[in-house]
VOPAGU-2260 file (C-alpha; in pm, 1 decimal, decimal comma):
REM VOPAGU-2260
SITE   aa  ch    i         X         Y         Z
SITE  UNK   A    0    3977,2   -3317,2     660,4
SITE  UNK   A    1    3782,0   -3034,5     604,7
SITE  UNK   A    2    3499,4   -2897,9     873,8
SITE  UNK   A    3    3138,9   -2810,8     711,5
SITE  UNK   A    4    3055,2   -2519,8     821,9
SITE  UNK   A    5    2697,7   -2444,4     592,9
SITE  UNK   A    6    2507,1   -2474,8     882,5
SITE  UNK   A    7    2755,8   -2324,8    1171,0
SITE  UNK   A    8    2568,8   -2061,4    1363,4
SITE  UNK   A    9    2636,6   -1698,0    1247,4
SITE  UNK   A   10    2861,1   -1521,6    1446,5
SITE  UNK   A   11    2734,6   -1154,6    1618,2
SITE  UNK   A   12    2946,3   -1001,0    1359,8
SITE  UNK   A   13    2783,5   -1197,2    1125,5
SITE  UNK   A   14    2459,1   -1109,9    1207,5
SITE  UNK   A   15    2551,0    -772,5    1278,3
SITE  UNK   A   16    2640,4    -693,5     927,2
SITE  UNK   A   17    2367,5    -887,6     779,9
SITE  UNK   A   18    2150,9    -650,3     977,5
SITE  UNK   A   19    2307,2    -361,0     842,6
SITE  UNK   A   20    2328,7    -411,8     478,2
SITE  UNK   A   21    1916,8    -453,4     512,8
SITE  UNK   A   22    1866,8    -133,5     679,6
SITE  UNK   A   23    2076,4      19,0     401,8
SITE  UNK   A   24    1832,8    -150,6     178,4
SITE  UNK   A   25    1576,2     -58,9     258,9
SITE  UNK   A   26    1687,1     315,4     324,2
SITE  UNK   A   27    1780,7     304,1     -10,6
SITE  UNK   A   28    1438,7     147,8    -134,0
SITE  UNK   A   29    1285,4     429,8      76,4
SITE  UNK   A   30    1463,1     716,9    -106,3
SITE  UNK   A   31    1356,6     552,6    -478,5
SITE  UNK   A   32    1063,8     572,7    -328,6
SITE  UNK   A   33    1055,6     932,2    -206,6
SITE  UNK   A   34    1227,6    1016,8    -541,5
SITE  UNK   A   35     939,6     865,2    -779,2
SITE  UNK   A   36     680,3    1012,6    -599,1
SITE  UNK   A   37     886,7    1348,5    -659,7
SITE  UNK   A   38     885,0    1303,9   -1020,3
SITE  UNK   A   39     516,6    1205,2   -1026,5
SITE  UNK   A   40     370,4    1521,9    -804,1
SITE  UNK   A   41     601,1    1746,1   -1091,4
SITE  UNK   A   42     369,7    1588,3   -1315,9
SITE  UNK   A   43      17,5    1606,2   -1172,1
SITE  UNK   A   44    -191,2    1961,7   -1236,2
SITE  UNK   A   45    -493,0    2037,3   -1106,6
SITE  UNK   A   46    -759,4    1826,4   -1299,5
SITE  UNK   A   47    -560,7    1474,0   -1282,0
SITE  UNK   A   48    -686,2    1240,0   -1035,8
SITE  UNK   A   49    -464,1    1101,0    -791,8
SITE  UNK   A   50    -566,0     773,2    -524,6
SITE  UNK   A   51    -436,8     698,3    -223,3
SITE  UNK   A   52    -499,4     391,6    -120,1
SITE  UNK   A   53    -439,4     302,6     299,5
SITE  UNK   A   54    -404,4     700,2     327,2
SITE  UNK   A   55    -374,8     659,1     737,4
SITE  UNK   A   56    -328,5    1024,3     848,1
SITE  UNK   A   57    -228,4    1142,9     516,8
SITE  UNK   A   58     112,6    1256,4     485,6
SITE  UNK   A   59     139,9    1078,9     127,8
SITE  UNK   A   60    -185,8    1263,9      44,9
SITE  UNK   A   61    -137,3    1554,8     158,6
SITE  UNK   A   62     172,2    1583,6    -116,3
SITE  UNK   A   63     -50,1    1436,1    -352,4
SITE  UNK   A   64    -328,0    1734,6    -281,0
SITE  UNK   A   65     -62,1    1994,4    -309,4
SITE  UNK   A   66     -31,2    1930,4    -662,8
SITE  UNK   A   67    -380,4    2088,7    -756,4
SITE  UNK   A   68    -504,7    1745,1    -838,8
SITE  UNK   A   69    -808,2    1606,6    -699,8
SITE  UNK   A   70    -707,1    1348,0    -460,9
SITE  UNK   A   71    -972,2    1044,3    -305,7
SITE  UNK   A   72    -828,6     880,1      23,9
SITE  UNK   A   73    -890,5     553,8     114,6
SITE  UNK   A   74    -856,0     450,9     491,1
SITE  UNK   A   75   -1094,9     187,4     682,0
SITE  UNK   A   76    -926,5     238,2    1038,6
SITE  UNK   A   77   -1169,3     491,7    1215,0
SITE  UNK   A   78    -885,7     625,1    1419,9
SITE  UNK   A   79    -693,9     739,8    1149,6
SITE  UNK   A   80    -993,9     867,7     950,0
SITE  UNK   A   81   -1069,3    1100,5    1244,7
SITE  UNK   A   82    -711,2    1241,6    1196,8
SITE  UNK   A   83    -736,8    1277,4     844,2
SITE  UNK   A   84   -1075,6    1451,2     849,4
SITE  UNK   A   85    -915,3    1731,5    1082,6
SITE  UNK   A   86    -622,8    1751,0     853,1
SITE  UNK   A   87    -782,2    1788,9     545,8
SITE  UNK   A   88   -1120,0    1976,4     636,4
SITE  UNK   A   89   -1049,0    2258,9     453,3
SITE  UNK   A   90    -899,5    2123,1     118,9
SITE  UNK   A   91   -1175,5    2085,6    -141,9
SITE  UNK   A   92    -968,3    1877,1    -395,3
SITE  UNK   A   93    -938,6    1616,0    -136,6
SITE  UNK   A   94   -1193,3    1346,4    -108,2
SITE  UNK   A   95   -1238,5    1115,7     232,0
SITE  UNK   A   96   -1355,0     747,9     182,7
SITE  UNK   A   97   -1383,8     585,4     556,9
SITE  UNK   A   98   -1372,8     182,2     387,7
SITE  UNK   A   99   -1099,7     -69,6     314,0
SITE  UNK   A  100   -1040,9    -167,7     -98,8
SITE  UNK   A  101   -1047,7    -513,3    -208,4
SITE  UNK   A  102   -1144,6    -689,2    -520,4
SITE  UNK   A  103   -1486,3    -760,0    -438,0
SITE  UNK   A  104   -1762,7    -523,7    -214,5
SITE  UNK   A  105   -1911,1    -594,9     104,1
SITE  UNK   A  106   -1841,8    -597,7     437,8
SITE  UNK   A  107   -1496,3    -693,3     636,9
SITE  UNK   A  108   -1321,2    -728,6     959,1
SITE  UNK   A  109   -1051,8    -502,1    1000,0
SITE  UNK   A  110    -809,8    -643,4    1247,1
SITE  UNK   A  111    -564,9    -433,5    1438,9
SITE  UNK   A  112    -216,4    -489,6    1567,9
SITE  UNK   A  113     -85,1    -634,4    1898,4
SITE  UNK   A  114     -46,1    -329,1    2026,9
SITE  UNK   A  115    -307,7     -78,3    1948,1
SITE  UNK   A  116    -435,6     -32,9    2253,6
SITE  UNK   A  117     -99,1      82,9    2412,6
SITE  UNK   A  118     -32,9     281,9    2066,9
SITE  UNK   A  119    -306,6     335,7    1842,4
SITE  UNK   A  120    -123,6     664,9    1612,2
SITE  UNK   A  121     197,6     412,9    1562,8
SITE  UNK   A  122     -40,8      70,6    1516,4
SITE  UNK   A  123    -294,4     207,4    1272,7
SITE  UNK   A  124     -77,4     157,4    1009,1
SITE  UNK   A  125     -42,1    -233,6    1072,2
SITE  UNK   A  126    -468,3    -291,1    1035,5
SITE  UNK   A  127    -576,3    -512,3     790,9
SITE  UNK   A  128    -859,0    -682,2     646,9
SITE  UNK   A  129    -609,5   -1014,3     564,0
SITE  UNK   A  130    -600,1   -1309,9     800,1
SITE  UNK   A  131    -281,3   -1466,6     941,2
SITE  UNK   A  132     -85,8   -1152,4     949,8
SITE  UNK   A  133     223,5   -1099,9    1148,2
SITE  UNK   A  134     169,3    -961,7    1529,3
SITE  UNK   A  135    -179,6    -858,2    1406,1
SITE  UNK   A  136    -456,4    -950,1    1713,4
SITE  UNK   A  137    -764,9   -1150,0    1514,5
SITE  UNK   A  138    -946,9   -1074,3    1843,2
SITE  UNK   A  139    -962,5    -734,1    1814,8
SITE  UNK   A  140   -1149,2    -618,9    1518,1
SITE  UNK   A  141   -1413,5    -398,4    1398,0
SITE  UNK   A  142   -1633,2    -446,5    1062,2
SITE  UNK   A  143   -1561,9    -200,9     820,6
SITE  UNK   A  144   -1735,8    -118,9     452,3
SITE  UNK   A  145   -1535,9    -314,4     210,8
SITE  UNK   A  146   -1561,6    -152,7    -162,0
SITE  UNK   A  147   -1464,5    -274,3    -539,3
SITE  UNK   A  148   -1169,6     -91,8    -620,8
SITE  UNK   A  149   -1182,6    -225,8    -995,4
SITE  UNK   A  150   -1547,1     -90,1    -979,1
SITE  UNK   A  151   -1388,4     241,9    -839,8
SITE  UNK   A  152   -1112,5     237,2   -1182,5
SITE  UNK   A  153   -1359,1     161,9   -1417,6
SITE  UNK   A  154   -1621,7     428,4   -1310,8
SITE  UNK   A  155   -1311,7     722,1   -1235,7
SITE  UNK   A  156   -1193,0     629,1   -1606,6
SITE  UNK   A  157   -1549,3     622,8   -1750,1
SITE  UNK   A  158   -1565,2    1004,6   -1630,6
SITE  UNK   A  159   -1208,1    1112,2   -1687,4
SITE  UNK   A  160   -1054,0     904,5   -1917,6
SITE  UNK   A  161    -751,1     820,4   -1683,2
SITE  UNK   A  162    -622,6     806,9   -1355,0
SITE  UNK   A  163    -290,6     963,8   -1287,0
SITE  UNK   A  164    -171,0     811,4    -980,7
SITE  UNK   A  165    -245,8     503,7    -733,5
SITE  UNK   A  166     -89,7     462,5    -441,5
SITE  UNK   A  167    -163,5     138,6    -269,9
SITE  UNK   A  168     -33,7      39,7     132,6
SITE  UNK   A  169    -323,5    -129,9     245,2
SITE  UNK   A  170    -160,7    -433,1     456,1
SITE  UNK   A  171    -159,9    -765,9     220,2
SITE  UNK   A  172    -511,8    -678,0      10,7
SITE  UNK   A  173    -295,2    -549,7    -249,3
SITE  UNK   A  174    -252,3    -888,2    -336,1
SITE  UNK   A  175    -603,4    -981,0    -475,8
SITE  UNK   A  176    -631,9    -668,9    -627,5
SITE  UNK   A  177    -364,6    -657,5    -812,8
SITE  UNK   A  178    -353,7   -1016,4    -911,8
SITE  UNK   A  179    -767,0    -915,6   -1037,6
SITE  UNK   A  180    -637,6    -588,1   -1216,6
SITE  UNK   A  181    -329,1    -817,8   -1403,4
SITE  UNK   A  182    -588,1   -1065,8   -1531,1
SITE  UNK   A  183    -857,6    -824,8   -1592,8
SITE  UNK   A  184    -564,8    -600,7   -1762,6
SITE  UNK   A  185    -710,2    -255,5   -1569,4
SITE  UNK   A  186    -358,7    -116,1   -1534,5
SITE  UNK   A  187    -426,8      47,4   -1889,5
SITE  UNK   A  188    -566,9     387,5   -1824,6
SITE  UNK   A  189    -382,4     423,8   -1455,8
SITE  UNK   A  190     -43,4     632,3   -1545,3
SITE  UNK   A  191     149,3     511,4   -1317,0
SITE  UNK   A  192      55,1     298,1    -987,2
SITE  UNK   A  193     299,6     224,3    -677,5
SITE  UNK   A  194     221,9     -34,3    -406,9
SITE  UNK   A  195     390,9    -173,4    -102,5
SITE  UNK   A  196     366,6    -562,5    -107,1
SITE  UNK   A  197     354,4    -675,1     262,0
SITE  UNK   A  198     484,7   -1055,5     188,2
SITE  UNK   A  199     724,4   -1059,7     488,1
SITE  UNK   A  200     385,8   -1041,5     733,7
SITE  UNK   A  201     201,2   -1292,0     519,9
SITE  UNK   A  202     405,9   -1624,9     519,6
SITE  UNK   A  203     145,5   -1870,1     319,3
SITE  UNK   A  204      76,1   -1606,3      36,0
SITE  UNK   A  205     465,2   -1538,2     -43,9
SITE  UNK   A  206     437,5   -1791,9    -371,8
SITE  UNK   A  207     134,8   -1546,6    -483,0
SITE  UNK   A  208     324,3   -1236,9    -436,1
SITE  UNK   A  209     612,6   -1426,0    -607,3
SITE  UNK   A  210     410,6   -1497,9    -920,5
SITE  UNK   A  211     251,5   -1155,5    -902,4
SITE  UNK   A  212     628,2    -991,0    -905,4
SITE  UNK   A  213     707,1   -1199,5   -1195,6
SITE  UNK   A  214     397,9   -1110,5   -1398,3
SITE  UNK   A  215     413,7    -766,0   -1334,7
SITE  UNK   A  216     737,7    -725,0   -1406,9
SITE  UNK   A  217     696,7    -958,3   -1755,4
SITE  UNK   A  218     423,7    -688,8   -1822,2
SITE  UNK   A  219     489,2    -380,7   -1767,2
SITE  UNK   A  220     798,3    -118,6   -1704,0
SITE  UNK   A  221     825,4      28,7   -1323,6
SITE  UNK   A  222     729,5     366,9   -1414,4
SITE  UNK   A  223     406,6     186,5   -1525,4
SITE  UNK   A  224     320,8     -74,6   -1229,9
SITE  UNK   A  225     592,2     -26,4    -928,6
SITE  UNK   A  226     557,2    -279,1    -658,6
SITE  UNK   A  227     874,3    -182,8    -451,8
SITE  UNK   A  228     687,3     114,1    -265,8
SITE  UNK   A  229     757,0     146,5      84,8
């Protein structure tokens, strides 16, 4: 007689190591990451236009800006967009946009996280313009300007024939836009764009992302469209 033991409860060593091997993971997902973005800032020269897309208080644009290329940040959450204006007050190839990026233009709730009150610098990161999200407070919101991205490509491209760089972390509204940008085929004239997919805070859209992953990777190489930024 044999004992089944597929749905035994995990032991704490179990569980310990299972914890472990993700944190290696993702510290190795974070130094891929670190390591594009490396090679992509030897490549930009003043003249190129980078994004940054959810720039919170700007450490990824701030290595974008050192470049020499002009640089437009995108961050809805007023706290942060007081911190970046103080940061980046004196840098005239860096451009501040205080609105969230979607595939559509209006206006939006930006919700922030449980704890923003008690910790707004660490929270700001967390707010999003996406319902249902994971320890995200729908009660505590402000409206924020909500603008086109795939307006935004088309007009950049229209007046420089390309954009070099995208970097997207905006909190689940990736997914829309880059599902729109796939089916509109916009990826053309961006070099090379990196976003974080936040799947693991959106339960109900984790098919979508699925599909999107797929796609993506059917139709185009990672140095092209990387979706394993974090």
């Amino acid at each position: 007689m044999t004992t089944d033991t597929k749905d035994a409860p995990k032991s704490d060593a179990e569980l310990r190591a299972e914890k472990l091997i993700k944190r290696q993971q993702r510290n190795m997902r974070k130094a891929n990451a670190e390591g594009f973005l490396s090679g992509i800032c030897a490549m930009l020269k003043p003249g190129d236009l980078a994004m940054d897309l959810g720039a919170n208080m700007g450490e990824i644009t701030t290595i974008l800006a050192e470049t020499g290329a002009d640089v437009i940040a995108f961050e809805p959450d007023p706290y942060a967009f007081e911190k970046l204006k103080k940061r980046f007050q004196n840098a005239p190839n860096v451009t501040l946009v205080n609105a969230a990026v979607g595939a559509s233009e209006g206006t939006v709730k930006l919700m922030r996280a449980e704890n923003f009150n008690e910790n707004p610098k660490g929270a700001s990161v967390k707010s999003t313009i996406l319902d249902g999200g994971r320890s995200i407070d729908a009660g505590n919101f402000i409206e924020v300007p909500l603008l086109d991205f795939l307006t935004i490509v088309d007009t950049e491209v229209k007046k420089r024939g390309e954009i070099a760089f995208v970097k997207m972390d905006i909190e689940g509204a990736e997914l829309e836009i880059l599902e729109t940008m796939h089916a509109q085929d916009k990826f053309g004239p961006i070099r090379s764009l990196v976003a974080e997919t936040h799947e693991r805070k959106f339960r109900d859209l984790r098919p979508r992302f699925k599909a999107l992953r797929q796609a993506v990777a059917d139709a185009y190489p990672a140095h092209k469209v990387n979706l394993e930024w974090i």
